[in-house]
C-alpha positions in Angstrom: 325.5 55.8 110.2 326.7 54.7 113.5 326.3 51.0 113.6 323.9 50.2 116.3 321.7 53.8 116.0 318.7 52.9 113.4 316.9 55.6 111.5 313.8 54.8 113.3 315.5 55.6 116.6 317.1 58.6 115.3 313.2 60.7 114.0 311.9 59.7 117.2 315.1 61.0 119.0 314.6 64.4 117.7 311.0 64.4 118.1 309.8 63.3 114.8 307.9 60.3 113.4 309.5 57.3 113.2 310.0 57.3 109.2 311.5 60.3 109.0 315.0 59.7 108.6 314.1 57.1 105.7 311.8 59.5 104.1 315.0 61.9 103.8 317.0 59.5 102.6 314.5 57.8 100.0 314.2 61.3 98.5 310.3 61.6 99.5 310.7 64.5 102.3 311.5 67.9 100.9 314.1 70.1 103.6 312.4 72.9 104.6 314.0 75.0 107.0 312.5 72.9 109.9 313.9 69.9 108.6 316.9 71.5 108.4 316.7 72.4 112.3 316.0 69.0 113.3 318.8 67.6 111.6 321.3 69.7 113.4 319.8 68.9 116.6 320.4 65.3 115.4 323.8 66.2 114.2 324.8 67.3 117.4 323.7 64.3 119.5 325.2 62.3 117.4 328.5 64.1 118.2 328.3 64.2 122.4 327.3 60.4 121.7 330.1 59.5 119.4 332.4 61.7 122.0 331.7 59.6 125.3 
């Protein structure tokens, strides 16, 4: 993880609550095809950020 980015700034950046990243992480989310979704969209902000 990029240092500076937390997981709670990264769920509420794609829209989600902020413990979603952590619940992926522990293990307690299941991916679903949404899930899935929002983690590209994550993915790819990450990228144009990491790009600038």
């Amino acid at each position: 993880m990029e240092k500076g980015v937390s997981a709670r700034d990264m769920s509420l950046s794609i829209g989600q609550n902020k413990s979603y990243i952590n619940k992926i992480v522990n293990g307690k989310a299941l991916l679903d095809a949404d899930s899935i979704s929002h983690l590209r969209g994550l993915i790819e902000k990450l990228s144009r950020l990491q790009g600038q």
